[in-house]
C-alpha positions as CSV (number, residue, x, y, z in Angstrom):
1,X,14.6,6.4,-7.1
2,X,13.4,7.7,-10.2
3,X,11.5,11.4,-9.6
4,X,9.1,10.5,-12.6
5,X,7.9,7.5,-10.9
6,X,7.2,8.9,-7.5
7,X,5.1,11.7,-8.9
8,X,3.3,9.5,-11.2
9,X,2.3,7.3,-8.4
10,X,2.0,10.5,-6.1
11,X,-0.3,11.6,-8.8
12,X,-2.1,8.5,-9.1
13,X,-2.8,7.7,-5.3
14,X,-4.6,11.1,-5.4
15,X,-6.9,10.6,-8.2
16,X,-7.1,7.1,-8.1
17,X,-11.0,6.1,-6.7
18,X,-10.9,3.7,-3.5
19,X,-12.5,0.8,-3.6
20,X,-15.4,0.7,-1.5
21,X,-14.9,-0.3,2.1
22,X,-11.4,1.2,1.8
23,X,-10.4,2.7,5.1
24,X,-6.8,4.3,3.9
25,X,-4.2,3.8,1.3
26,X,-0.4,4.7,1.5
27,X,2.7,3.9,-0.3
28,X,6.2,3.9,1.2
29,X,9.0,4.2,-1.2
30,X,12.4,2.8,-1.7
31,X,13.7,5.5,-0.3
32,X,11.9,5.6,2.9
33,X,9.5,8.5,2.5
34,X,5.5,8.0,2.8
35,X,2.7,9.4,1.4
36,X,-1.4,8.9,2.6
37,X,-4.3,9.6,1.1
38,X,-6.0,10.8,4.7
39,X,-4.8,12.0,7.6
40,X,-6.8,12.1,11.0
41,X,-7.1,11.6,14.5
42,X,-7.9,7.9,13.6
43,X,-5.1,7.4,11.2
44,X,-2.1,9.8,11.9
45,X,0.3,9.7,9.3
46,X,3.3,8.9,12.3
47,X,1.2,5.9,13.2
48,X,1.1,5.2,9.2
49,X,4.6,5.6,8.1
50,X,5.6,2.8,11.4
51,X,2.9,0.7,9.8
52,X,5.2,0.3,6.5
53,X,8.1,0.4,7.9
54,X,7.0,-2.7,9.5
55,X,5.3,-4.2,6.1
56,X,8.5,-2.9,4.4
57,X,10.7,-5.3,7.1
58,X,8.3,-8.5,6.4
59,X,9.0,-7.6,2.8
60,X,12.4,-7.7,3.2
61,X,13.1,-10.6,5.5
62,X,10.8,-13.2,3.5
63,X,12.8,-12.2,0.0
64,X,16.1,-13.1,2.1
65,X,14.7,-16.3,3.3
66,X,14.3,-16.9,-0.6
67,X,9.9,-16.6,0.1
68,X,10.0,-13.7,-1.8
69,X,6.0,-12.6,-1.1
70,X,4.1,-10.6,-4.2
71,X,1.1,-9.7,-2.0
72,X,1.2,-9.9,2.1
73,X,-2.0,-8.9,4.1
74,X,-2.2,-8.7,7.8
75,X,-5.7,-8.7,9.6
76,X,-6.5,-6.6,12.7
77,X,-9.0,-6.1,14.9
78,X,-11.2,-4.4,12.5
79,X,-9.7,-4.3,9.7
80,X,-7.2,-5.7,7.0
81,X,-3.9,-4.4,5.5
82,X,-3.3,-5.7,1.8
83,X,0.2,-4.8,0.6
84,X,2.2,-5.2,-2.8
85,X,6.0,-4.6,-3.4
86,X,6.8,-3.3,-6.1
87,X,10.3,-4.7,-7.9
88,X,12.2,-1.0,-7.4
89,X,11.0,-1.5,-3.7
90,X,7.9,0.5,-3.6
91,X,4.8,-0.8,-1.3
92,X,1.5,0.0,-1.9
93,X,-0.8,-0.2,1.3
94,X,-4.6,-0.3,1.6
95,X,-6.4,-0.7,4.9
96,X,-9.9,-1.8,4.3
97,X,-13.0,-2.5,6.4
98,X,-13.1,-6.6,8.4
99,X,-16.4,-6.7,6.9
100,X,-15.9,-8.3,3.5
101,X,-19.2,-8.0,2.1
102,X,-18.1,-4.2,2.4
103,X,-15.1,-4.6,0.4
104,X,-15.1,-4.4,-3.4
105,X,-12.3,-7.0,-3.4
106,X,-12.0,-6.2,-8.2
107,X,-11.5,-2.6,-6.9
108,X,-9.3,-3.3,-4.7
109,X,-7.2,-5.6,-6.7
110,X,-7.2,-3.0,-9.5
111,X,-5.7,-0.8,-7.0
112,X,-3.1,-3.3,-6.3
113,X,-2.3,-4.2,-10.1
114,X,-2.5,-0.4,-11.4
115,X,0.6,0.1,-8.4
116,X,2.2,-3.0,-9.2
117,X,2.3,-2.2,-13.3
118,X,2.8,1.6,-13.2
119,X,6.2,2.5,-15.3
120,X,8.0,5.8,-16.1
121,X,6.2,6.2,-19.6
């Protein structure tokens, strides 16, 4: 994995603003490492990183059953988990509030396109 890349999207998950009724964001990398942008009692970053390694194995197992997914998002309890792949194996995560009418669903899908589009340059 390319150093450039993860600091530029290290860099970016730091500055970038949330979309309203975002909860948490995270990206785990190709190369199995995770980063958050919080980490507290109600999110630990442990409880994160098993979180995408499990989106990372959906990822994984639709592509080899030739379904290969762009955008997968899971719904809990109280809230929903929108994730993208990237195509050097990258995933970018965002929990966000069940309550749509508290989600900025363009912000969040700027989010999702900024991670999918990010290059080196």
């Amino acid at each position: 994995m390319s150093e450039v890349i993860t600091e530029r999207i290290t860099n970016w998950l730091r500055t970038t603003k949330a979309a309203s009724g975002t909860i948490v964001r995270g990206v785990r990398f190709a190369d199995e490492t995770f980063i958050s942008d919080v980490d507290t009692k109600d999110y630990p970053a442990l409880s994160l990183e098993q979180v995408w390694r499990m989106v990372s194995d959906a990822f994984q197992v639709l592509a080899a059953q030739k379904l290969p997914p762009t955008r997968l998002i899971w719904v809990y309890e109280k809230a929903l988990l929108h994730c993208v792949r990237r195509g050097d194996g990258d995933i970018f995560g965002v929990f966000v509030t069940k309550k749509t009418a508290d989600v900025d669903m363009n912000g969040l899908n700027r989010m999702l396109n900024e991670f999918l589009n990010m290059t080196e340059a």
